[in-house]
N, C-alpha and C positions, 0 to 999 in steps of 0.2 A: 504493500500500500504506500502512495506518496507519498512525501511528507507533506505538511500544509507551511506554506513560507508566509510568513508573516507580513503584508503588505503594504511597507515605506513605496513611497513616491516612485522610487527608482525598479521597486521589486515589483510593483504593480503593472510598470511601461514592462518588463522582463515577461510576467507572467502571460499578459496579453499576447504581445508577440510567439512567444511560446506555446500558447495554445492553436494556434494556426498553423503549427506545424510539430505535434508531441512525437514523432517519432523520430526526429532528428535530433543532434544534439546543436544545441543552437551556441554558437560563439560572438557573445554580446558584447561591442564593441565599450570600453570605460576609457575616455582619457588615450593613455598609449598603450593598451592590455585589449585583449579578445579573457572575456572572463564567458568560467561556465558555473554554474550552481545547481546543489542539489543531485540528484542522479545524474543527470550529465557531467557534472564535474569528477564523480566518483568515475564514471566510463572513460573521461577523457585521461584522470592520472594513469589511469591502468595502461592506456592503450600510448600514450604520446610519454610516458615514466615522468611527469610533472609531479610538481607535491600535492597535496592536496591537504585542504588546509581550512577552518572553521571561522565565520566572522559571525557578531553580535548584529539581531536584524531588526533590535526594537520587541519590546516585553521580554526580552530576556531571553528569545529565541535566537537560535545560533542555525546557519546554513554551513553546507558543504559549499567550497570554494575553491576552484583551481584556474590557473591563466599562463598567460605568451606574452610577451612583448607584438605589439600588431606586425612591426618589420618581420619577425618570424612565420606570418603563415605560410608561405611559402614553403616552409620547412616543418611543418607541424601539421594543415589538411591533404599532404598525400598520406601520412600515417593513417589517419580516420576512415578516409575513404578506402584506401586499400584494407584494409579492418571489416570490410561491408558496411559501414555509417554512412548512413545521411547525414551532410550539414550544413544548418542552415548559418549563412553570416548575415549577422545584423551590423549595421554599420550606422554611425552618428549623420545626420541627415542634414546636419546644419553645423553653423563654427560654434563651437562654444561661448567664445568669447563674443560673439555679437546677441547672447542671449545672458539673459540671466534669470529665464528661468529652465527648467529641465529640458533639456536637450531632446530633441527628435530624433527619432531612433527608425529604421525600418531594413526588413529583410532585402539585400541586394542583388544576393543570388544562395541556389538551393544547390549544391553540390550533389550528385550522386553516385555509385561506384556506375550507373552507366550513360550519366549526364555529366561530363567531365570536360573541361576547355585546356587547362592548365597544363603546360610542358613538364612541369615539375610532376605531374601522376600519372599522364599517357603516357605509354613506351611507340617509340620510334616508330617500331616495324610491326607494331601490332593494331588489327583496328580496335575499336573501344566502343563496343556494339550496345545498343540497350534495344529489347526485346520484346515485344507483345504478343503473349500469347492466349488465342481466342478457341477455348473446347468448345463443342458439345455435346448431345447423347448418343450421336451416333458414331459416332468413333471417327470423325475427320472436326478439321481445323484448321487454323490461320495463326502464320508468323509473321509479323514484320518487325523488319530490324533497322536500326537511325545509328549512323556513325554522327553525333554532331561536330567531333572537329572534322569530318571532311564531308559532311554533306549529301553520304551516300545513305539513300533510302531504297528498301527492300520488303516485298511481300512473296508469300508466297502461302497455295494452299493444300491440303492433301487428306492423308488418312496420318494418324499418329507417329506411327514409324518414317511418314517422310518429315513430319514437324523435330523428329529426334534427332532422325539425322543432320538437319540442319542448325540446331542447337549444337550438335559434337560439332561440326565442322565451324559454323561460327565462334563458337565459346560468349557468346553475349556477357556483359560485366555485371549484367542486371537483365530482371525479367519480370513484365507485368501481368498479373493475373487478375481475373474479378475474385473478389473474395471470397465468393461460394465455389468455384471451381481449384480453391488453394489443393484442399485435397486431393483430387481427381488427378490436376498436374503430377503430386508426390506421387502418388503411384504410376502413372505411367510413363514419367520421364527421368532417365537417367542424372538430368542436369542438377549439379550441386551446386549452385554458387547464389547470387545474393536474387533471391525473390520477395516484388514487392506488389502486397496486394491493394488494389484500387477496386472501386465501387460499380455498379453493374453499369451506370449510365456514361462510363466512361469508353462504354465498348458500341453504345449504342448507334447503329447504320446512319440512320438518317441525318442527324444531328454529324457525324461524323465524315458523311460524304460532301455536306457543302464546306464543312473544315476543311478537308483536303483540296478540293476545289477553291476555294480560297486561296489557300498554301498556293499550289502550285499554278496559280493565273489560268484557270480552266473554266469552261461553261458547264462543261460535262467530262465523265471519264471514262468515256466511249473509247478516245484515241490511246489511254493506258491499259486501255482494256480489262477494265476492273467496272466496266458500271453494271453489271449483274453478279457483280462476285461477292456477293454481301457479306461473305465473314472476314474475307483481305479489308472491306470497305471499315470492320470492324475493329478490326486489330491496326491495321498503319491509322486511323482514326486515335485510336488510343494514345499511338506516340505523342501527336500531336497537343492534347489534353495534358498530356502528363507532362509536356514542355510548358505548356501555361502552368499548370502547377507548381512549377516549381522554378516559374522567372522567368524562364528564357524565351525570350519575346524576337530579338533580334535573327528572325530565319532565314535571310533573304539569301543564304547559298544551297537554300531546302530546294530545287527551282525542278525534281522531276523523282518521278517511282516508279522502283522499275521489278515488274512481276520477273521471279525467279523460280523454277519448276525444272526437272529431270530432261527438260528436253534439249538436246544437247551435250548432255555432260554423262559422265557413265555414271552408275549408280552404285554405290558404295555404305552402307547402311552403317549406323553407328559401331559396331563391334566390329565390323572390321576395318573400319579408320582409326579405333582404338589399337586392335592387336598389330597394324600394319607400320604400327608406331610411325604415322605419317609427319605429324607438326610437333609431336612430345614423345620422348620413351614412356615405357610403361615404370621404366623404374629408374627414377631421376639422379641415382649412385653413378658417376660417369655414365649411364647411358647416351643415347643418343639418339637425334631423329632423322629419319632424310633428309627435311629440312636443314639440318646443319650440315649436313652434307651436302647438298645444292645452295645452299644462300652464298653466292658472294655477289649481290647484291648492295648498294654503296647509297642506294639514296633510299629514304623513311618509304616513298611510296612503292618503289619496286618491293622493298619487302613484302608491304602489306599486299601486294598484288600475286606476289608465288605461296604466300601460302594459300590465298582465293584460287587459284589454279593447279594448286595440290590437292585439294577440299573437293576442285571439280574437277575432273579430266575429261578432254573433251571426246564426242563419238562425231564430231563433224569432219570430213575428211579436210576438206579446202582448206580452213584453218590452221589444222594440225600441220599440213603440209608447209604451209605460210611461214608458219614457226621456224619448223626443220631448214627454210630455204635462207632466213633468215640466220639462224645459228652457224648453218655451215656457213655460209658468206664470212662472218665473223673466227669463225676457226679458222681456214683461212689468211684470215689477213690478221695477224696476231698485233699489229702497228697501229689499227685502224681501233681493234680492242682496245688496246693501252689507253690509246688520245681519249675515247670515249668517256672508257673509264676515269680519265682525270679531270675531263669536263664536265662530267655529271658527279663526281666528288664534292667541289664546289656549290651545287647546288642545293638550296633551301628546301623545306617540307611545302613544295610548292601544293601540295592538296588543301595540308590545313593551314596553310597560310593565307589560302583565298578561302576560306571559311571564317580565321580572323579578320578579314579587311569587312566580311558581310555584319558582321554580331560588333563592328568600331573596338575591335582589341586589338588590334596587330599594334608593336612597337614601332617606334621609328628605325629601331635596329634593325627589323624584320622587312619593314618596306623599304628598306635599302637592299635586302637578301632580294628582295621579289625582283628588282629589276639587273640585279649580278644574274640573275639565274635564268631571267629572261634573254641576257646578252649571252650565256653559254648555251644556251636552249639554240639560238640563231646560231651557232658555231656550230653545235652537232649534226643540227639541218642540214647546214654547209657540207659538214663533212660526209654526210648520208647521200649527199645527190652525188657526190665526187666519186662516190665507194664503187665497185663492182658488184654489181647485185640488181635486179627488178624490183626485191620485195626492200632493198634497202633505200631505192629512191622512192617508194612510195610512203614508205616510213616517213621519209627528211618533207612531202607533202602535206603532211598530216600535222606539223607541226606551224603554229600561229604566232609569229611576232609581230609587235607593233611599237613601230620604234617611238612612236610619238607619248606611249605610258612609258616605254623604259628613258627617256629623255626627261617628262615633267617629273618622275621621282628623282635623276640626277641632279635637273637641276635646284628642286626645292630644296632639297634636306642637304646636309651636312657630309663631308667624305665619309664621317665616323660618328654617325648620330647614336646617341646615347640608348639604353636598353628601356626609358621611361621618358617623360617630358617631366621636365622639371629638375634633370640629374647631368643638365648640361643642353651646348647649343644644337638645337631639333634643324633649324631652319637654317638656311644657308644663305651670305650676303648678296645683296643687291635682288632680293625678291619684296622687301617692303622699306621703304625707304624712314619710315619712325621708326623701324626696328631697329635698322644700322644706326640711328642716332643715337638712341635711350643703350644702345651696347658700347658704343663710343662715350658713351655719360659713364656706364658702368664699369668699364674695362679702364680708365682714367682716372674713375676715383680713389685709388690707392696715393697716386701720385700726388693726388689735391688733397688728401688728410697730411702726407710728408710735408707737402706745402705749408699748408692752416697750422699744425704744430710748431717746424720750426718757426716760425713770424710771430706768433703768440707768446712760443715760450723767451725771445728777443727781445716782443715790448714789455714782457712781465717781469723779465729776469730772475725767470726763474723756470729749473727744469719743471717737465708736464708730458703728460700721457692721453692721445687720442686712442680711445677703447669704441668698442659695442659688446652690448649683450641684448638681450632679447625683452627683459623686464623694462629696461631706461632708455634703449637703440644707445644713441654714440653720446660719448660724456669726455671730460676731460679729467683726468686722475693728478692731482698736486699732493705731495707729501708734508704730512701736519707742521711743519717748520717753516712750509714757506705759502699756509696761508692766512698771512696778515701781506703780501704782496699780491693778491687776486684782485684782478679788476673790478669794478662797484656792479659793471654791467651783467657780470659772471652769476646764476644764480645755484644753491649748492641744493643736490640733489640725491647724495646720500654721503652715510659719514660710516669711516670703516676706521680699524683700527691702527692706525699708525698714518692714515690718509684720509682725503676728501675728494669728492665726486662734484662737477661742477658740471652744469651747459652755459652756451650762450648764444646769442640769435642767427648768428653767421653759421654755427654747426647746426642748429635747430634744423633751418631751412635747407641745407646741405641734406640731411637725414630726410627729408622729407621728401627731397628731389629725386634724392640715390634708391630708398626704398618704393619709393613710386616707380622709380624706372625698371628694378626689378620687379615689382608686379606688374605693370603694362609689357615686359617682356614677356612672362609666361602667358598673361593674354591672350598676343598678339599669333605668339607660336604655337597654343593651343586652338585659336582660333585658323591659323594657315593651316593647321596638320587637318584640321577636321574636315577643311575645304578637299586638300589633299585626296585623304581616304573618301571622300564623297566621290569625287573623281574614279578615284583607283575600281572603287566598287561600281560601278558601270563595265569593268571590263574581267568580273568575276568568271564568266563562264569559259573565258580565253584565258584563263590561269587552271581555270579546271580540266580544259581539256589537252591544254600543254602538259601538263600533271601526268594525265591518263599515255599521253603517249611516251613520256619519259618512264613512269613505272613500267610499262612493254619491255620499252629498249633496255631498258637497265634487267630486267630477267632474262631476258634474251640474250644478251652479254655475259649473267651470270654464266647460263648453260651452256656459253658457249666456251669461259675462262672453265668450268667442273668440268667437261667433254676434254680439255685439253691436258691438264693435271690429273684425271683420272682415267686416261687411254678408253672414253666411251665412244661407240660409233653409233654413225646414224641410220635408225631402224628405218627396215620398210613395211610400212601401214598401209594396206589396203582393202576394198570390202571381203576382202576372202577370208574364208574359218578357217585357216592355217595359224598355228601356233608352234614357230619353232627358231630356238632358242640356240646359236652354239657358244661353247664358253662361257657361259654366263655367270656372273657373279652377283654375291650379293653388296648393293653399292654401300650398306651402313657399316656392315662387318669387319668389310676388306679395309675400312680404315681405320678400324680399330685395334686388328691384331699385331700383340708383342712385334718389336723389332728384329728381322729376319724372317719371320714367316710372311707365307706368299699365299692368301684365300686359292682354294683349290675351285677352280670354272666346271661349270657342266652343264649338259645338252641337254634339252628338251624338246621333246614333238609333240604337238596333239595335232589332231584332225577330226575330222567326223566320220571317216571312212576306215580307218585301219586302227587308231590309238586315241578314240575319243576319254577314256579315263585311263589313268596310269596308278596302278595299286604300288604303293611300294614300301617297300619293309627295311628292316636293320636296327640296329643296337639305337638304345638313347645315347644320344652326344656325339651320332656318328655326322648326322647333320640334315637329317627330314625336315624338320621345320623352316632350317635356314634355307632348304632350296625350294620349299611350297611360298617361301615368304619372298624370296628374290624375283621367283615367277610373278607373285605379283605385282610387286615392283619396278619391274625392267616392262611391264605392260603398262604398268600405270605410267614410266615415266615417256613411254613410247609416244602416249596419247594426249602427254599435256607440250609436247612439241620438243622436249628433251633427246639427248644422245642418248644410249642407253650402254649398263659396264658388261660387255660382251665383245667378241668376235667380230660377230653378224647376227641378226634379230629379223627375223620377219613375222609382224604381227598381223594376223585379222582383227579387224575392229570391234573388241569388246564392251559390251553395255553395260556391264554390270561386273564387279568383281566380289564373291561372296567367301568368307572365311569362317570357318570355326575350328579353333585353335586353342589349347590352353585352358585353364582351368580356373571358373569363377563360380561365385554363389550369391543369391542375392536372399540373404538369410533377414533382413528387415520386412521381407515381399512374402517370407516365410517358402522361398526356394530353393532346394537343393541345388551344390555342383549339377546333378545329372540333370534336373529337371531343367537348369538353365542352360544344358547343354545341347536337350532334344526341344525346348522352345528355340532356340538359336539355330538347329537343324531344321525345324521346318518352316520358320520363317525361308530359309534358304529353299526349299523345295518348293515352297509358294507360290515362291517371286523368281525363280529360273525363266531364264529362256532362251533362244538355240545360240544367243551369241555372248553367253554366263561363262564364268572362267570361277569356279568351284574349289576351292582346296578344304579339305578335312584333314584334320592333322587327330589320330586316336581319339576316334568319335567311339563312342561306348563303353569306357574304362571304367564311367561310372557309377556300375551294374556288378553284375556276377559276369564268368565271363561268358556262358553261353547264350546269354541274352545280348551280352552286347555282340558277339560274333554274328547272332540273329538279327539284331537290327543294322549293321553296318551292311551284313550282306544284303536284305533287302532294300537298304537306301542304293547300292550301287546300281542292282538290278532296276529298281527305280528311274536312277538317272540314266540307262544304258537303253533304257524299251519308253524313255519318256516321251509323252506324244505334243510337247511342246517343241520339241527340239533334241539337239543334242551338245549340251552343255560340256564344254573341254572340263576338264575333271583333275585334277590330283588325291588323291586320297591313301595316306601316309598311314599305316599300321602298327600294331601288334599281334596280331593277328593271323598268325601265319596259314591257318585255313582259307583266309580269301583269295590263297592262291591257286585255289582251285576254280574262280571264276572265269579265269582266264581259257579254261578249257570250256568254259559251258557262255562263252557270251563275246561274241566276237569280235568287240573294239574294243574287251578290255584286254591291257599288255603290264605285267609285271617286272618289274625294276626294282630293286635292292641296293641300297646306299651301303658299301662294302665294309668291312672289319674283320681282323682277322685278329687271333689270340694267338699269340708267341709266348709260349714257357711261360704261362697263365696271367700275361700282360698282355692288355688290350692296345691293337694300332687301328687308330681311325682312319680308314684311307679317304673317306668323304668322297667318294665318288659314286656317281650312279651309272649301275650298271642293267644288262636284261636280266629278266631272271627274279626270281622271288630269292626270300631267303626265311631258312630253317629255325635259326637261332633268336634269338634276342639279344644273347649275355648280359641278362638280368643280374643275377650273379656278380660278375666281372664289374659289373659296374655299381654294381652296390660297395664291392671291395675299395674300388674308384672312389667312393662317397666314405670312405673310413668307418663300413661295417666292422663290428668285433668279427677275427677268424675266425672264433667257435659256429658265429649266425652262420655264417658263408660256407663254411663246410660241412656242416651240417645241409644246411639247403641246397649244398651241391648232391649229397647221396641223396635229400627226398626228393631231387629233380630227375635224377639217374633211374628211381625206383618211378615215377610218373609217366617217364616217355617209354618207359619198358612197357609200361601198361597200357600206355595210351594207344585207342585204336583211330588210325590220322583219318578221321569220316568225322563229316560235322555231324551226321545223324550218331556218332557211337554213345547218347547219353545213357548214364545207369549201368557203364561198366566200372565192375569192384575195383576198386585200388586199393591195393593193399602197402603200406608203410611200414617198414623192420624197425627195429631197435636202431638205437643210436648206437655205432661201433662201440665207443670209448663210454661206458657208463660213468658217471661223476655225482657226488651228493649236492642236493639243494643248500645255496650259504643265503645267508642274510646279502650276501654282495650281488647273486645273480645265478641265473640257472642256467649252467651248460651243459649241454648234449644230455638232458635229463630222460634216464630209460625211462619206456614205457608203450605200452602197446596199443593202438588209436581202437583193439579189436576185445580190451576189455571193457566190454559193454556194462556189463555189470558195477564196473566201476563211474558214476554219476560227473566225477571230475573229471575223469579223462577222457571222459565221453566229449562234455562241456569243449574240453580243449582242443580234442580233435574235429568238431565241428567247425571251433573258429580259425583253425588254422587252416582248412579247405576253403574258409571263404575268401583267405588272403592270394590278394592279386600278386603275386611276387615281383612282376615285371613292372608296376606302379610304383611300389613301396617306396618312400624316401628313406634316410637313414635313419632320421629324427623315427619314422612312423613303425619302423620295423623297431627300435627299443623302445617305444610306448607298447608295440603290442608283446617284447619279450617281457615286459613288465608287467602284463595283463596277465600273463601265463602264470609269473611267478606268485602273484600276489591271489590265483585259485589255488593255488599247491600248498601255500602258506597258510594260509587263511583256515584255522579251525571251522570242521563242518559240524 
């Protein structure tokens, strides 16, 4: 429960303001301190390590109290907001000193983690999405997504699982919900990050379609093609609301919306843009992503533009190609790279710098950036028409200067105009001619105090000191001895301890002329700069799309500098279902491994006619996952116009890439590893179709085994006799009975990633070869994982006594297996049970019955090391354990 604050004058203007926005922490401007009180203060010491500290509020009540210095916010609201906080700043509205009585106070702006302007909590290369998302009962919905530093708006609509995937691949910083749908979102979407619920009428069509229309200078939104889309019209509606909400008024670089939908791009559904560790590793310990792998990337917008292109790969040919034609040109001419690269170095965040000129924030610092970046921009052009290439002089077209904006910003402002107005000269001479004068007043007046002193202190005779301070302005300082020599005209103004403070009419009016010309300069120069950016902003959309064509070049660059440091060639992409692969490596791996090793490359084929699914088997750690994951990789980066790290690549143009890999639970949702493993399988079975690129990485592990050897085999069959198509296929095993598919089903081909045991040490050769394989070396690799000998030799005779028995037919269920004693009998200790005799076939006895059940159900070839001594511990603790 609150507390209740006691209601002084001050606390009253506090609490008002505060309740028009309780869910932020509001930082209340006093004096030269942003103060917070109460529960907010107690949030902000926690989160910014401020003191926090109690003051007396009138009847004897005391609040919570914590503060900044105001110069600090800068440095103190990216903590809050990167925290998930709202916050609101309240700012003094008026000078203090021309009031006496309480000061006018009012909210300036609402901070959010996905309403964000500030350089100091945006990162570079990343957008800074805020989010609306619109449910309802029928299982489809609407996203729209608002970058406001760069003015990119986005809707789009679908069924749940495409709202998800667009969530993973965006990362929104924030996300709008109605508040009766809060729920509904938790459970159906994976997204963790800051969600913030708004009220129903926030989402409502009508009301919402002439907003946007408004927004965006529209009669109708026939030509966005959203005037019958009523839940898009609902949700990018919403952004709009919640930008009034929370201040931001200035939208004038909001100027278009642009529906976003699967068409075009291949389709890649949240878990496998998670496991494909495309923009993030899965585990942030030195991992790594492709992204770091592909970004050399040099300007804010290129970045933010590869990972949009990572997110989407394209299924359009022309385009793709466009790319490719582009990248080699640039491979190529390695000189032509360089220059690029050091002229686009140079250049400013030209997206959200034309976002600042629209919302009146850009610095003078920055509108000096716009127009350096503008004259490199013209340089690039240059050098694009000059290049050898088709698709590179169409590029250098594409690009808009205008020399007459890069001119009025040279000549207005300053070689080296300051980061603020106010912190030095904005405006540059001979643009207003009272400005050069009152700076000729003020640039001189040093000279004219040395003047006024010495002549003063000659007719007085007597030393003296021309000062200022900010309480008296400029005074004359005479030391207590020599004033009975002060002129009668002199009038004394304050009296300190060993001296006396004096004016007189000549300095008076001096102060008044000097100080005058300093406020008629800020003025003057904040009145030019506003003319200035009024200007500039007329030519928004020709910074926007210079923008858009420099982030291209600049990825296009990148993949062409990765293509050349990392020996990748360029694929050939065409409509045909061919998938084949020589040499191939994995691009994240191969730059990660110890110094001296060399990632081992290898081939793959799929087709629809002879090897549409490839079953393949081999030891853990020999390298299955890493070549199910490079296949999709070296396809993925085929199709977003990238080299790809192989030999030679010829891909047919994939629509879709579908994974399940690895092992999760979504134990809040109350789901098993398994369940989330066969929900994630038939989503994939779903949503196939004949131009799907499928990998299974030991789909069924998390069962018994003849169930899951049951369901693996008929998912294959499944996808072999599907009547949608014939979906290319990897699917990686343990399994070794599904190599009998291969005899009973005619495009499937068996392949075995190799390993061979030398003198009971395992050699990963990582290659794949045809052929199934017999083994695992479960075992062997448990030894690998620093199982105790006793588990591993032991588990090597009850493996020896299982494939004695075992009859190799998937129908052989319900034959006996019989298990011997343990060679080497030994007694049970308090420390641990090794090679404890005993026979699984004394029935009679209830414990070892107990045990030999549980030990049939263990999967050995799963086991981690951790799991196999929790379960020798389960053993011991029945044997021990008085019955």
């Amino acid at each position: 429960m609150a507390k209740k604050i006691v209601e002084t004058p001050l606390m009253k203007q506090y609490l008002e303001i505060k309740a028009k926005h309780p869910d932020a922490v509001l930082l209340f401007r006093v004096g030269d301190f942003y103060e917070t009180f109460s529960e907010d203060a107690i949030t902000a010491s926690e989160i910014l390590g401020i003191t926090l500290t109690k003051r007396a509020n009138g009847s004897a009540a005391h609040v919570e109290l914590a503060g900044f210095p105001h110069h600090a916010l800068d440095t103190y609201l990216p903590k809050l907001v990167r925290a998930g906080k709202r916050v609101a700043i309240c700012d003094q509205l008026e000078d203090p000193k021309q009031t006496k009585k309480l000061v006018k106070r009012g909210i300036t702006e609402l901070v959010t983690p996905g309403v964000v302007l500030g350089d100091n909590v945006l990162k570079n290369k990343e957008n800074n999405y805020l989010a609306a998302v619109y449910l309802t009962d029928n299982g489809l919905g609407s996203i729209s997504l608002l970058d406001i530093s760069t003015g990119e708006f986005l809707v789009s609509e679908g069924t749940n699982e495409h709202l998800d995937k667009l969530l993973s691949s965006y990362l929104p910083k924030e996300v709008l919900v109605e508040r009766k749908a809060r729920g509904a979102f938790d459970r159906t979407f994976a997204y963790r990050g800051f969600v913030f619920e708004v009220e129903d009428w926030t989402f409502a069509v009508e009301n919402n379609r002439q907003k946007l229309q408004n927004q965006l200078g529209v009669k109708s939104l026939k030509g966005l093609g959203l005037e019958n889309k009523r839940l898009s019209i609902a949700s990018a509606g919403a952004i709009l609301n919640y930008l009034e909400l929370t201040s931001h008024n200035e939208l004038g670089h909001i100027t278009t919306l642009r529906s976003i939908d699967r068409l075009g791009t291949m389709r890649l559904d949240s878990f496998t843009f998670r496991s494909l560790e495309i923009l993030q590793p899965m585990s942030y310990e030195g991992g790594k992503s492709l992204l770091d792998v592909l970004d050399a990337t040099v300007t804010p917008m290129g970045g933010r533009l590869l990972r949009h292109w990572l997110s989407f790969p394209l299924i359009e040919l022309p385009e793709i190609h466009r790319r490719q034609q582009v990248v080699a040109a640039l491979v190529r001419d390695a000189e032509l790279r360089r220059t690029l690269g050091e002229h686009m170095m140079g250049i400013g965040d030209l997206e959200r710098m034309a976002s600042k000129v629209a919302l009146g924030r850009i610095s003078p610092r920055e509108t000096r950036v716009i127009a350096h970046s503008l004259r490199s921009t013209a340089q690039i052009a240059s050098l694009l028409s000059k290049a050898e290439g088709e698709e590179l002089h169409r590029m250098a077209e594409r690009f808009e200067t205008n020399e007459e904006v890069i001119l009025d910003i040279e000549r207005s402002l300053t070689d080296e105009p300051p980061i603020a107005l106010g912190r030095g000269a904005v405006i540059a001479s001979g643009i207003n001619e009272e400005l050069d004068e009152l700076r000729n007043l003020s640039s001189h007046g040093k000279d004219y105090l040395v003047h006024l002193q010495d002549r003063e202190s000659r007719k007085a005779g007597i030393p003296l000191k021309i000062a200022f301070n900010n309480v008296f302005g400029y005074y004359v300082e005479v030391r207590s001895q020599h004033t009975k020599s002060v002129p009668e005209t002199w009038t004394r103004k304050q009296t300190l301890v060993g001296a006396e403070r004096y004016i007189f009419p000549e300095l008076k009016e001096y102060e008044e002329k000097i100080l005058g010309a300093e406020e008629r300069i800020a003025a003057i120069e904040a009145r030019l700069y506003s003319e200035l950016i009024a200007r500039l902003s007329r030519h928004i959309q020709l910074l926007q799309r210079n923008a858009r064509t420099l982030a291209e070049l600049d990825c296009l660059v990148s993949f062409a500098s990765c293509a050349e440091a990392n020996r990748y060639v360029c694929p050939v992409v065409d409509e045909g279902t061919v998938l084949d692969i020589k040499q191939g490596r994995h691009p994240v791996i191969e730059k990660q491994l110890p110094f001296g090793e060399s990632y081992v490359p290898n081939d793959v084929h799929l087709d629809q006619k002879e090897t549409q699914i490839m079953v393949i088997t081999g030891p853990n750690m020999s390298g299955k996952s890493a070549l199910l994951r490079q296949t999709a990789l070296i396809t993925l980066l085929a199709q977003i116009g990238s080299f790809v790290p192989a030999e030679a690549a010829h891909i047919g143009l994939v629509d879709g890439i579908f994974t399940r890999v690895g092992a999760s639970d979504n134990i809040s949702r109350g789901e098993s590893t398994f369940m989330v493993e066969m929900q994630e399988a038939a989503s994939i079975l779903n949503n196939l179709s004949d131009r799907s690129l499928i990998l299974f990485d030991e789909l069924g592990r998390g069962t018994s085994t003849y169930d899951g050897i049951s369901i693996a085999w008929a998912i294959i069959e499944y996808l072999h006799d599907n009547r949608h198509g014939r979906p290319k296929t990897l699917f990686a095993t343990h399994y070794h009975e599904l190599n009998d598919l291969e005899n009973r089903l005619e495009r499937v081909k068996n392949f075995n990633v190799s390993a061979r045991e030398i003198e009971g040490k395992m050699l990963f050769l990582r290659k794949l070869i045809p052929g199934g394989s017999e083994h695992s070396f479960g075992i062997q690799v448990a030894r690998l994982g620093g199982m105790p000998q006793s588990i591993t030799q032991r588990a090597t005779e009850i493996l020896v006594q299982l494939e004695e028995a075992h009859i190799h037919e998937v129908t052989g269920l319900g034959t006996e297996i019989k298990i011997t004693k343990a060679k080497k009998p030994s007694t049970t200790t308090t420390e641990g049970v090794q090679g404890v005799q005993m026979s699984f076939f004394q029935l009679d006895d209830p414990v070892l019955s107990d045990i030999r059940e549980r030990l049939l159900r263990v999967d050995i070839n799963s086991l981690t090391p951790l799991e196999a001594l929790n379960k020798l511990c389960e053993i011991q603790r029945l044997l021990t354990t008085p019955q």
